[in-house]
C-alpha positions as MATLAB code, in Angstrom:
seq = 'XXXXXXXXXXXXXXXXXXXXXXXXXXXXXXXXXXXXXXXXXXXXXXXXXXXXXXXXXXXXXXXXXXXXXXXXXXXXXXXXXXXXXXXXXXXXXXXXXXXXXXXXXXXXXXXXXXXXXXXXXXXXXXXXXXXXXXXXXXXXXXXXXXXXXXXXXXXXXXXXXXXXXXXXXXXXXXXXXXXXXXXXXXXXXXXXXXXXXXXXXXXXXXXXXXXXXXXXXXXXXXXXXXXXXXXXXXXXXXXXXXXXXXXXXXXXXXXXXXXXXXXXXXXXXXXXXXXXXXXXXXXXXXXXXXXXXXXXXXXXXXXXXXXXXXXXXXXXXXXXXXXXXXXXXXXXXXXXXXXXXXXXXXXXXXXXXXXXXXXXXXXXXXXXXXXXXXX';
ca = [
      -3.332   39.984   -9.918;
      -5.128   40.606  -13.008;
      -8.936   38.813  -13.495;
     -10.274   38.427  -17.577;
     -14.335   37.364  -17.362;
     -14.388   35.093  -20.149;
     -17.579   32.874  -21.526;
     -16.916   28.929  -21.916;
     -19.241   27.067  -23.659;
     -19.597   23.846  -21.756;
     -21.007   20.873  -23.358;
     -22.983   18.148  -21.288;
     -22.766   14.831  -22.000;
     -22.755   13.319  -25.177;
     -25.913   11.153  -26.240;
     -23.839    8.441  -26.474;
     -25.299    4.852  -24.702;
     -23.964    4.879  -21.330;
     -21.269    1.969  -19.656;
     -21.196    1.011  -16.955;
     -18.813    2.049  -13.733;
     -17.967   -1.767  -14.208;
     -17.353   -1.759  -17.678;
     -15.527    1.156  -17.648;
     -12.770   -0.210  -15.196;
     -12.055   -3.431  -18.094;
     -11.941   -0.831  -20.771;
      -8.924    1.201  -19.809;
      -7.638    1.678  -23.825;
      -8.339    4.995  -24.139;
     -11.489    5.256  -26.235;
     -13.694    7.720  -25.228;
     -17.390    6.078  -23.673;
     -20.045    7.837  -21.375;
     -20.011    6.071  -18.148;
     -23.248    6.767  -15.859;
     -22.541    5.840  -11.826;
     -23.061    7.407   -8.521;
     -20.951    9.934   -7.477;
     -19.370    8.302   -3.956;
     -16.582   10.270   -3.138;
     -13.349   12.037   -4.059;
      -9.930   10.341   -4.766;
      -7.194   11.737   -3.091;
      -4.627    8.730   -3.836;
      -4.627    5.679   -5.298;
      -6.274    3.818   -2.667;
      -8.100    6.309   -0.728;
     -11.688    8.303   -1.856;
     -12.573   11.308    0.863;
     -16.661   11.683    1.318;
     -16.552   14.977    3.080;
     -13.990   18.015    3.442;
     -13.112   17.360    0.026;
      -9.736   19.649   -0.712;
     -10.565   20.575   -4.141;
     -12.459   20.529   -7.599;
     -10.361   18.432   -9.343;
     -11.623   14.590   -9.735;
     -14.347   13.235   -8.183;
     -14.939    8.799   -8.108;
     -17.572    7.009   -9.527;
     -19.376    3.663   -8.814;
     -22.280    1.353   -9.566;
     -23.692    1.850   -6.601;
     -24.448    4.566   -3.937;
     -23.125    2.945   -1.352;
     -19.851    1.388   -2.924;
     -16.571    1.746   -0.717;
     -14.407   -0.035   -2.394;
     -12.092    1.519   -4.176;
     -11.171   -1.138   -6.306;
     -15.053   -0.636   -7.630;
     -14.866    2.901   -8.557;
     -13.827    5.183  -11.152;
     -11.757    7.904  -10.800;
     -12.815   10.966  -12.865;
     -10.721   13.914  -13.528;
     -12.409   17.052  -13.651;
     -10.906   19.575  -15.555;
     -10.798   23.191  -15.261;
     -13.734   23.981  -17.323;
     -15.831   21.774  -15.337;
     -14.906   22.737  -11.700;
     -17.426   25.267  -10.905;
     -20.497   22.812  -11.565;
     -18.994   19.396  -11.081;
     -16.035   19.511   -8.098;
     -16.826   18.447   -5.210;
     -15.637   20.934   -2.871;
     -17.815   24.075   -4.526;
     -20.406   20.975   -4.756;
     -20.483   18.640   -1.989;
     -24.625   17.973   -2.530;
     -23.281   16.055   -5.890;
     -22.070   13.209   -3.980;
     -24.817   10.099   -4.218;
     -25.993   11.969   -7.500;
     -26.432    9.950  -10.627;
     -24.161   11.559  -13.697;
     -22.966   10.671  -17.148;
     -19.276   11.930  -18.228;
     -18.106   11.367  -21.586;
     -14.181   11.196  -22.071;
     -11.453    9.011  -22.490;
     -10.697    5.976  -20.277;
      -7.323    6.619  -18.972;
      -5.715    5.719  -15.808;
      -5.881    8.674  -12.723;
      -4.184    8.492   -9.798;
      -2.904    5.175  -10.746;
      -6.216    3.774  -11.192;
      -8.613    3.088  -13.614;
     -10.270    6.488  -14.878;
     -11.385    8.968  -17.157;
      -9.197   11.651  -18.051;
      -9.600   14.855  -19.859;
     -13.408   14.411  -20.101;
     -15.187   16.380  -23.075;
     -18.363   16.535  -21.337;
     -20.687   15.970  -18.042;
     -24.496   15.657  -17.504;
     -26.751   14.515  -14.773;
     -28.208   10.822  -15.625;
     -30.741   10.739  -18.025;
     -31.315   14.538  -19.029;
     -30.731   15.753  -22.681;
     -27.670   16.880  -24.302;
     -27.849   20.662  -23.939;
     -25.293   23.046  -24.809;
     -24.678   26.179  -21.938;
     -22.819   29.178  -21.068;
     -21.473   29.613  -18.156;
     -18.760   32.405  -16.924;
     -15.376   31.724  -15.694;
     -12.665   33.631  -13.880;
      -9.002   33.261  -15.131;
      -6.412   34.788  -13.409;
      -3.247   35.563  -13.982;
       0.214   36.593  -11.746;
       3.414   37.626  -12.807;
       4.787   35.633  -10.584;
       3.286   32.002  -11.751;
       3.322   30.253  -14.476;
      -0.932   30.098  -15.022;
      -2.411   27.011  -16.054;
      -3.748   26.161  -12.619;
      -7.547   26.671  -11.064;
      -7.561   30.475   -9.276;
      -8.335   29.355   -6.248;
      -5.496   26.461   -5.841;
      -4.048   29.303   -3.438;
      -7.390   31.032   -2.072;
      -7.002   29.631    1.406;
      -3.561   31.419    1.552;
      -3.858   34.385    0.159;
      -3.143   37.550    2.806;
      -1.524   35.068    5.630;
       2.042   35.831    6.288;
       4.598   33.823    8.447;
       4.035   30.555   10.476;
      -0.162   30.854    8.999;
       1.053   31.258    5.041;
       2.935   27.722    6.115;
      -0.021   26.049    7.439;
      -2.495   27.213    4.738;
       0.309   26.359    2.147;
       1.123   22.595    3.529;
      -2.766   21.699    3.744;
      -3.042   23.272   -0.123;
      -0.150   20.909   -1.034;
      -0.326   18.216    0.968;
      -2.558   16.188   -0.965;
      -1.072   14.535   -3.400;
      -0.814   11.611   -5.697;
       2.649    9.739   -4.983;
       4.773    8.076   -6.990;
       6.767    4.751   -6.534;
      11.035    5.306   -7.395;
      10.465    3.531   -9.818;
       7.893    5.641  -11.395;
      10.007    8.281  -10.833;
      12.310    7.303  -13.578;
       9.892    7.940  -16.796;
       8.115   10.995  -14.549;
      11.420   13.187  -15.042;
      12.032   12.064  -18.785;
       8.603   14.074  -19.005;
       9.719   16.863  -16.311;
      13.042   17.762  -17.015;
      12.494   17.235  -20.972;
      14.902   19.595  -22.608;
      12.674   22.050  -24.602;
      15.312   21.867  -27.595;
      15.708   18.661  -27.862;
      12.331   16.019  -26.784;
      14.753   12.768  -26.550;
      16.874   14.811  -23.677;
      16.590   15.652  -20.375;
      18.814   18.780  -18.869;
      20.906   17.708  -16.324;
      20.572   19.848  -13.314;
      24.185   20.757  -11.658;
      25.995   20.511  -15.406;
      23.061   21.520  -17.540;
      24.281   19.123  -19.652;
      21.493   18.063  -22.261;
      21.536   13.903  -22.263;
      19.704   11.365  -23.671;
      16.626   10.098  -21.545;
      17.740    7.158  -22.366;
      21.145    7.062  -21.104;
      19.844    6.808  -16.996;
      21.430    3.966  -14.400;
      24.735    3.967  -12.493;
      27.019    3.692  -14.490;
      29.491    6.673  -15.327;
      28.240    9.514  -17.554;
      24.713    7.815  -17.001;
      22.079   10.227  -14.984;
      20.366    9.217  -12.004;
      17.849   10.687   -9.510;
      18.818   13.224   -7.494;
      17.631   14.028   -4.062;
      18.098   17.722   -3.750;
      16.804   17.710    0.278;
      18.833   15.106    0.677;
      17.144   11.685    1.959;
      19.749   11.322    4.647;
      18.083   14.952    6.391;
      15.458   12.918    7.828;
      16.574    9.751    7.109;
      13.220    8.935    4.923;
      15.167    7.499    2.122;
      13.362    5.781   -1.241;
      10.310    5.109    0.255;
       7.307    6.434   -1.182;
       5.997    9.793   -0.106;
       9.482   12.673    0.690;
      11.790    9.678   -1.056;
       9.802    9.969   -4.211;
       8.424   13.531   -4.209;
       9.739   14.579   -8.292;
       9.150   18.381   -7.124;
      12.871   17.958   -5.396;
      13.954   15.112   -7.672;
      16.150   16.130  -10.586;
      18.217   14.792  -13.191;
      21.841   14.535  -12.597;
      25.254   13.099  -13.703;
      25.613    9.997  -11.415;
      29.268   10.924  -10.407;
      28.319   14.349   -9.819;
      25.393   13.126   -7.783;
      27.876   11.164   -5.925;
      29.798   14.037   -5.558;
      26.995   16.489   -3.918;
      26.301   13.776   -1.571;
      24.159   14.748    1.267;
      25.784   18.148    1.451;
      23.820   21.201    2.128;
      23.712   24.011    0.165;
      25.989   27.345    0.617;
      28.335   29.931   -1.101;
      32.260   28.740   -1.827;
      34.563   25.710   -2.418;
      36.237   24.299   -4.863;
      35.088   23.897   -8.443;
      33.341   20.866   -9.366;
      35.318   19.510  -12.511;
      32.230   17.807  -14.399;
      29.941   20.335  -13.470;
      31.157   23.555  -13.841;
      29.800   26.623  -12.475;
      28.737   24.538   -9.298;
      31.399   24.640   -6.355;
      32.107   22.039   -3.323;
      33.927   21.809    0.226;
      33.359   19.479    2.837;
      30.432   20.443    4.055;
      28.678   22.573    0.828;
      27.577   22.684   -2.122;
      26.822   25.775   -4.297;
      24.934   24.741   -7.302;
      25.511   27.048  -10.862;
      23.738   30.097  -11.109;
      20.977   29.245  -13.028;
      19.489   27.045  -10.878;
      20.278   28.641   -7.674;
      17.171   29.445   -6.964;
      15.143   26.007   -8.172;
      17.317   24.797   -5.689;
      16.338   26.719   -3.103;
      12.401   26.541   -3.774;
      12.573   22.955   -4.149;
      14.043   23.115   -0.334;
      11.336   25.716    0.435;
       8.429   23.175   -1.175;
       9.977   20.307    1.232;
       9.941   22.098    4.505;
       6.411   22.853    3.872;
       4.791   19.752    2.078;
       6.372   17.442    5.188;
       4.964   18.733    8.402;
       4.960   15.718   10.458;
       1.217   15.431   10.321;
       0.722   12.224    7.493;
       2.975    9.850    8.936;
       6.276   11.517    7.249;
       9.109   13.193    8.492;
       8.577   16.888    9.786;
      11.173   18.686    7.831;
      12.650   21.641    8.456;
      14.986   24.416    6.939;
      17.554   26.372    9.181;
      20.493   28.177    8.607;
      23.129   25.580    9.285;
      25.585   23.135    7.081;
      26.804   19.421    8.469;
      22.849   18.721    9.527;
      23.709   15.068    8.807;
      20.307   12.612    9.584;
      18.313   15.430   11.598;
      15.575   16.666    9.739;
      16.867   19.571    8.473;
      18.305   21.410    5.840;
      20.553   24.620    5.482;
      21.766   27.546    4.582;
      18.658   29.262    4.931;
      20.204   32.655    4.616;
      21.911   31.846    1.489;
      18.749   29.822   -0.179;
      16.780   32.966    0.294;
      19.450   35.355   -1.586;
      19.231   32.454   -4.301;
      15.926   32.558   -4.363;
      15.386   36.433   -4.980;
      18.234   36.595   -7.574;
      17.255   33.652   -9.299;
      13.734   33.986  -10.028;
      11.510   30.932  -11.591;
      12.485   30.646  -15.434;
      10.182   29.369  -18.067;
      11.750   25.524  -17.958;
      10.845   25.739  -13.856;
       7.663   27.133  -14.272;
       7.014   24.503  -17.234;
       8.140   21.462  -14.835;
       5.776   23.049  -11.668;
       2.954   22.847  -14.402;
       3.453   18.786  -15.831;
       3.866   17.412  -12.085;
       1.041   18.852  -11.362;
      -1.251   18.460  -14.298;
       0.178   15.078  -14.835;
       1.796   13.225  -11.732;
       1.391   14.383   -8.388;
      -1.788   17.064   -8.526;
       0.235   19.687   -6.393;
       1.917   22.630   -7.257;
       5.170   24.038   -5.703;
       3.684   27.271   -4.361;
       7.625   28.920   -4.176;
       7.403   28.907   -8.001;
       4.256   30.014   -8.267;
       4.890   32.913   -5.392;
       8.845   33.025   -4.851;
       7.861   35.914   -2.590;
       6.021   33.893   -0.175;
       9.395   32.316    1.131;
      10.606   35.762    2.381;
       7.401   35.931    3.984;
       7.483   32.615    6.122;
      11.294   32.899    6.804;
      12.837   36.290    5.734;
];
């Protein structure tokens, strides 16, 4: 892990005349405006604003009053990497009742009205200064950077059974996504980087047009890769719409896979080639071997059991059928060390996160970790 020091100038808010919290929530065009509200809280979904134990640095909810709890009353401010260390809400809790100005674009967040990408903060009322502050960005060979340094600090140097705990309360919170939603989230995530009006089909790596999705044949639909029968949580919002296992495929293909599990062998799949079948397996092409088998990895750990969904779990079995499980481990693991996370996987990790769902899948990120809790 390599640190740079660098020096950000970090502008506070602009002397523009300040909206209100209220007027900010009609105005959702995407102008830029300086809002000035209370800080009450942190949104952590579309509906739901922690005030304590916030998880991270990255948005932090607004309101007209101090004592507002209603969500439907608040703004929800994203708070970009620039701005973590003296606005976010986990390195500074005291910040919560605190009068402040942010300047930026009024965009929905989380589903709700906001202000994204701001340009600059400021506590209520004080003058536009310029500062310098210092920031910290690190890089691994392993990830794909963009992401705050310490997204991973509470699991760094745990191993086993505590690297999965850490991991699933990093990743756990998480913006979610209706199906539907899903739809225009992977004409964005699966973009093919050749071609902006494609997405890349993920068993035949076929390039097709984003607009050519539905059921019919040749169309591409949404793919479950931990397959919604292994738990039997289907389309319903939360492991049903997660996008970092939902992919892109040919709809007869899809059709195809089925709800098999994943292993070596079979026969070769005739639209997809590359990817093999039998009755109880399905071995995917080699260059997405091992997405497949981090996007298992990601599943087993986001969906403990502990928020309501399914407790998913990997083993080393095929034919799981409902349970809540999904196999072969042994063979996912040699995928994942031979395959290692290309730049269109890394790319994908990156827009969920900065763009849909706020989490990351750590296996991408760290593709050694999985040896660690299962090797």
């Amino acid at each position: 892990m390599v640190a740079i020091a660098a020096a950000l100038l970090i502008p506070t808010a602009a002397a523009a005349t300040p909206i209100t919290v209220a007027q900010a929530i009609g105005q959702q065009t995407g102008a830029s405006a300086t809002v000035r509200g209370y800080v009450v809280g942190q949104p952590t979904a579309t509906n739901t604003v922690v005030r304590s134990n916030f998880p991270s640095d990255y948005a932090l909810a607004l309101a007209d009053t101090p004592t507002q709890t209603s969500t439907s009353q608040m703004l929800y401010v994203q708070i970009t990497s620039a701005f973590r260390a003296q606005w976010g809400l986990r390195t500074n809790p005291g910040l919560l009742g605190a009068r402040i100005d942010v300047t930026g674009p009024l965009n929905a967040y989380f589903s709700h009205p906001g202000l994204t990408s701001p340009t600059a903060f400021a506590h209520a009322g004080t003058s536009p200064t310029t500062t310098t502050a210092p920031t910290t960005v690190t890089t691994t060979t392993s990830s794909g950077g963009g992401y705050d340094t310490t997204y991973y600090r509470n699991a760094i140097g745990k191993t086993g059974s505590s690297l999965k705990t850490a991991l699933n309360g990093i990743i756990r919170t998480n913006t979610k996504l209706s199906y539907d939603q899903v739809w225009n989230a992977l004409k964005v995530t699966d973009q093919d980087p050749n071609n902006s009006a494609n997405v890349i089909l993920l068993y035949s790596g076929r390039s097709q047009s984003k607009t050519l999705n539905g059921g019919d044949p040749n169309d591409w639909n949404r793919e479950h890769v931990w397959a919604k029968s292994h738990g039997d949580f289907g389309t319903a919002t939360g492991p049903g719409t997660d996008i970092h296992h939902l992919r892109p495929t040919d709809v007869s293909v899809n059709s195809e896979r089925g709800n098999k599990d994943f292993d070596m062998g079979g026969s070769p799949v005739a639209e997809a080639p590359g990817n093999y079948t039998d009755t109880d397996s399905w071995e995917p092409r080699n260059a997405v071997k091992g997405d497949v088998a981090r996007m298992l990895f990601y599943m087993a750990v986001r969906y403990e059991g502990g928020d309501g969904y399914v407790n998913l779990e990997m083993n080393n079995n095929v034919n799981n059928g409902t349970a809540p499980y999904h196999g072969r481990l042994s063979v996912l693991l040699q995928w994942n060390a031979q395959d290692p996370p290309d730049a269109f996987e890394k790319r994908r990790n990156q827009v969920i996160y900065d763009t849909y769902q706020r989490n990351r899948n750590p296996f991408i990120d760290h593709p050694e970790w999985a040896a660690s809790i299962w090797g």
